[in-house]
C-alpha positions in Angstrom: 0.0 0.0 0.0 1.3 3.2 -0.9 1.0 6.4 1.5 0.0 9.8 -0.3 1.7 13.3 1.1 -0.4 16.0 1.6 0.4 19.6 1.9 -0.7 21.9 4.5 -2.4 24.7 2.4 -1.6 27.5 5.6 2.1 26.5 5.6 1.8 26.9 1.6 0.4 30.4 1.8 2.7 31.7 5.4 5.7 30.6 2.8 4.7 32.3 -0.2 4.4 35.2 2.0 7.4 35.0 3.4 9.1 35.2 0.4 7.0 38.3 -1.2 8.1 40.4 2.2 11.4 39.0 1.9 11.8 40.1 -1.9 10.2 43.4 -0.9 13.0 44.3 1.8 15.6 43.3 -0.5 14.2 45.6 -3.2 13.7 48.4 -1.1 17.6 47.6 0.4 18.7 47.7 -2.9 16.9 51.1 -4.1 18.1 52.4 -1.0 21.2 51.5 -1.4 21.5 52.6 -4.8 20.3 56.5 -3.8 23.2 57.0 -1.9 25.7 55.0 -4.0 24.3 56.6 -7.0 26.5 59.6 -6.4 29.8 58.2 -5.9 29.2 55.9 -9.0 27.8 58.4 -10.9 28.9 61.6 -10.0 26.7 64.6 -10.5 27.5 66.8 -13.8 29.2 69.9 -12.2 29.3 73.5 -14.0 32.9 74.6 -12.5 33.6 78.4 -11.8 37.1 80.2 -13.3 37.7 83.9 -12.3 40.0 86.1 -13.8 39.1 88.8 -11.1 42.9 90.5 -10.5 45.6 92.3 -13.1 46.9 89.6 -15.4 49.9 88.7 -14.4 52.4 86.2 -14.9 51.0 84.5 -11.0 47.3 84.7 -12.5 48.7 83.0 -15.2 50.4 80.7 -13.5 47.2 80.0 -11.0 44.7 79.6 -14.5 47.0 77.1 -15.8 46.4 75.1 -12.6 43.1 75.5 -12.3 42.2 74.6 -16.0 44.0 71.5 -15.9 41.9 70.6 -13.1 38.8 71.1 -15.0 39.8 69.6 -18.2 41.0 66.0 -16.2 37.7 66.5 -13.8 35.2 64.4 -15.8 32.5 65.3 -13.8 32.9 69.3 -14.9 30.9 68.9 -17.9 31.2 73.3 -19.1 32.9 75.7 -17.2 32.2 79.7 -17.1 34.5 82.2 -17.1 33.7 85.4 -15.0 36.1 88.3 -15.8 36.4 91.5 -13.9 39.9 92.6 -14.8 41.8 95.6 -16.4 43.8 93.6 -18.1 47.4 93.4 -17.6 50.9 92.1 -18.9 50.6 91.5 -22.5 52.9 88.2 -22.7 50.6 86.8 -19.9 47.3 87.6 -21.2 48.7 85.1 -24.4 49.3 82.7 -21.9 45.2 82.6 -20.0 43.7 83.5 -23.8 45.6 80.2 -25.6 44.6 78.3 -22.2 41.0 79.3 -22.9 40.9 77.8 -26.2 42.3 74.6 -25.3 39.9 73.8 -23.0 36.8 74.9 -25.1 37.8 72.4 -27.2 37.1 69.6 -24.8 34.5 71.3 -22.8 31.9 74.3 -23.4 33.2 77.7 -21.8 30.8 80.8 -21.1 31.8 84.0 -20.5 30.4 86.3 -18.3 32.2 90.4 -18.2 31.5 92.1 -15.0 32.1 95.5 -14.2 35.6 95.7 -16.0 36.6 93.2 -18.9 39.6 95.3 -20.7 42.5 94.9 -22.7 44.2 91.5 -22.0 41.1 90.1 -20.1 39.0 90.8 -23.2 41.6 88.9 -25.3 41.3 86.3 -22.5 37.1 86.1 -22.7 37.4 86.1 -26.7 39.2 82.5 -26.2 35.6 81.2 -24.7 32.7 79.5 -26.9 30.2 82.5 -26.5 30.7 85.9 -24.3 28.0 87.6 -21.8 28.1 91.5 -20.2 25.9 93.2 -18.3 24.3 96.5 -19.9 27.1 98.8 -18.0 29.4 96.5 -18.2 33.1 97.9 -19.5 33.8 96.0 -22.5 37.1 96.3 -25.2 40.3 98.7 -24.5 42.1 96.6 -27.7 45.7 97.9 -27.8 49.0 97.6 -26.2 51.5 100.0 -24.1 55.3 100.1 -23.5 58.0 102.1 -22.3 61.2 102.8 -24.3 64.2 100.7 -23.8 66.9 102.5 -21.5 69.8 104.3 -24.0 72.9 102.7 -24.2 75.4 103.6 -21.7 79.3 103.6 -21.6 81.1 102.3 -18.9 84.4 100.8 -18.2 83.4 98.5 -15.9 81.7 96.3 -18.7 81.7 95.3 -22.8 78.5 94.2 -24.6 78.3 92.3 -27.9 76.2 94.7 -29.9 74.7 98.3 -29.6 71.6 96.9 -28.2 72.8 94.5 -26.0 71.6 96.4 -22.8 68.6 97.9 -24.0 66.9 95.6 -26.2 66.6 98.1 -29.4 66.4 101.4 -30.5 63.1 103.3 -29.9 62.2 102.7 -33.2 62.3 98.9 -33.2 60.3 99.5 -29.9 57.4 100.8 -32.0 57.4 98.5 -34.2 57.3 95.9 -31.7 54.5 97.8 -30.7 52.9 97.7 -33.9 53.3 93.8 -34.3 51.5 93.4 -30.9 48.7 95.7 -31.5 47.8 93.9 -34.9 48.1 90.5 -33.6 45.9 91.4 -30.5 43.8 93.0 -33.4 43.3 90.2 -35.9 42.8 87.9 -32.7 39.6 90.0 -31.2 38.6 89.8 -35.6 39.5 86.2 -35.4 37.3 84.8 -32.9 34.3 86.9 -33.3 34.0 87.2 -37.1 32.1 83.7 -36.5 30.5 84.0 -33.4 27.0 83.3 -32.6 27.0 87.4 -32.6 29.0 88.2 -35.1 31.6 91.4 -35.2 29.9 94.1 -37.0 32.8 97.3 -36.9 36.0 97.0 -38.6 39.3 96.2 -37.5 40.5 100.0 -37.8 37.2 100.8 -35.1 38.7 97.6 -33.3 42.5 98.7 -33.1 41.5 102.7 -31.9 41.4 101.0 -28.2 37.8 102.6 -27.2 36.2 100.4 -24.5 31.9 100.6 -24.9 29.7 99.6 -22.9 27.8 96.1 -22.8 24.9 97.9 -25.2 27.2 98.9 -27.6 29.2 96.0 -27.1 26.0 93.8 -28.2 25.2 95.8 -30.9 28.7 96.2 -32.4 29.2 92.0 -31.8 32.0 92.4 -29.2 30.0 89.6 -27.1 27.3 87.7 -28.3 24.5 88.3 -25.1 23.6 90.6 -22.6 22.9 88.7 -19.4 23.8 88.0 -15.9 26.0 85.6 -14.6 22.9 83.2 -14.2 22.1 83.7 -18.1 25.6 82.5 -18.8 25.4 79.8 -16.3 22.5 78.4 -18.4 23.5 79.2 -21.5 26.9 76.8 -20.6 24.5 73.8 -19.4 22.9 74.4 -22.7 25.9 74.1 -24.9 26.8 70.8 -22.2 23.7 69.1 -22.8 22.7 69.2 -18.9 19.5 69.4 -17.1 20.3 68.6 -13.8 23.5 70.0 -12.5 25.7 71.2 -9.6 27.5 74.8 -10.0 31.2 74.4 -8.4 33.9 77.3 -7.8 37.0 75.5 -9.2 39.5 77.3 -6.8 37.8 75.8 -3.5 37.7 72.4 -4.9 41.1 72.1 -6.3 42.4 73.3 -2.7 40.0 70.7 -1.2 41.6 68.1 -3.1 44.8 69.3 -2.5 44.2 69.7 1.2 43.1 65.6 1.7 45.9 64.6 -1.6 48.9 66.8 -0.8 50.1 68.8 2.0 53.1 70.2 0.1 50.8 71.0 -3.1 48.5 72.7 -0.8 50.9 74.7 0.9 52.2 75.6 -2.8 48.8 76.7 -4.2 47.7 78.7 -0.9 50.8 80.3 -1.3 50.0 81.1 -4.9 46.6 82.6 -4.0 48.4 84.6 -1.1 50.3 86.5 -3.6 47.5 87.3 -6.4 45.3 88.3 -3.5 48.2 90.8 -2.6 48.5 92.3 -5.7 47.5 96.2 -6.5 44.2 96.4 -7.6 44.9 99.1 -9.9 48.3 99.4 -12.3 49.3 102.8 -12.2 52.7 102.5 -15.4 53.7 106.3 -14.5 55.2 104.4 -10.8 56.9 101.6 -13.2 60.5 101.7 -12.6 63.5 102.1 -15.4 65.0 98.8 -14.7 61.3 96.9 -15.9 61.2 98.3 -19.1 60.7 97.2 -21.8 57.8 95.3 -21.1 54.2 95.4 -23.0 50.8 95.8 -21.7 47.4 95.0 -22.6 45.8 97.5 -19.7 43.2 99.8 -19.4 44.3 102.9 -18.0 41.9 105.5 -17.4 42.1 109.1 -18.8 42.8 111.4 -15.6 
């Protein structure tokens, strides 16, 4: 005789149970979970901050080559904008910000947005960005170049040089035609980069080259920058160009020191030191207390009329 099993329907159903609440609490482990990993895995797309808010200066320069890096390698910085309230400043390092600019608009969008002040060498510096906001009374332009004269050559018995100009450099003449070189290369720039910008430039080179600075109207209207806008305009018009929706805004200084700060003791030390010293620079560049012995040197500066 054979014996038949029989199942116990309660036990049947407790079971079943058991295993719906068990796969509910592992579910809601598991979304859980994956809220607060989410970030870590998937970082949020960041909009990082660069400010070119001082004279430009070799240190500036040095400081925005730093700082760009760390955005370009940051792949979470998905656009970055530019916020420039600057006179301008030494003409070699103005180069130096404005050809670190472009590189990295190449790999990421770049916005920028002209304060109060955006002259000379920092206007060169915003042209190197994707697309360029001002405020209506923001100071926009100042395209030209100053120098002094080279010191005249002296005779001494104490030493020889090689050649006439050994000492000074060149003859005042050479000087102006150094001068020249400079103004039309910071001139065909400036026509370079906006002649196919969303705004287009719309006055000549010659109006270009006379070194007016206009306002952010006239700036608009003559295609110097392609928006008027604040700096939350160009904040959105970055996400735009970087696809983003959802986003975090980060100030590219205070995170590359945090980083430093829990990396590098010694780099910290290095870049606090850095900041220390463009902190501590004039705010205003008066070239009639420029000493003999720092000539020749060229400028891209705004220097108002007394």
């Amino acid at each position: 005789m054979s014996e038949t099993q029989t199942t116990d329907p309660t036990a049947e159903k407790q079971s079943r149970e058991r295993l719906i609440v068990i796969s509910v609490l592992v579910l809601v482990a598991a979304l859980i979970g994956g809220y607060y990993l989410a970030p870590a895995l998937i970082p949020t797309p960041k909009i990082g901050v660069l400010r070119v808010e001082s004279q430009v200066s070799g240190i500036l320069a040095e400081i925005m080559a730093r700082e760009i890096s760390y955005a370009r390698d940051r792949d979470d910085i998905k656009g970055v904008l530019l916020i420039i309230n600057s006179p301008g400043g030494g003409a070699a390092s103005g180069h130096d910000i404005y050809y670190q600019i472009r590189k990295l608009r190449e790999e990421k969008p770049v916005v920028a947005s002209m304060d109060s002040l955006a002259a000379s060498a920092a206007y060169q510096i915003g042209v190197g960005a994707n697309e360029i906001y001002a405020k209506p009374a923001s100071f926009v332009g100042n395209i030209g170049v100053i120098t002094g004269l080279g010191q005249p050559e002296t005779l001494s018995e104490q030493f020889i040089t090689t050649g006439p100009f050994k000492t000074t450099g060149g003859s005042p003449t050479s000087f102006l035609q150094k001068l020249d070189l400079l103004h039309a290369d910071f001139r065909d720039s400036v026509v370079a980069e906006r002649q196919n910008a969303r705004n287009p430039l719309k006055i000549s080179p010659e109006q270009l080259a006379t070194g007016e600075i206009w306002v952010g109207i006239e700036a608009k209207e003559y295609g110097l920058i392609d928006e008027i806008g604040s700096v939350l305009d160009a904040t959105d018009r970055v996400a735009e160009l970087a696809g983003l929706k959802n986003y975090e805004v980060i100030d590219i200084r205070e995170q590359l020191l945090a980083d430093l700060q829990a990396t590098s003791e010694a780099q910290y030390e290095a870049m606090t030191d850095l900041y220390a010293k463009l902190d501590a620079q004039p705010e205003e560049f008066d070239i009639t207390a420029a000493e003999s012995s720092q000539w020749p040197t060229f400028y891209e500066i705004y220097i108002p009329l007394e």
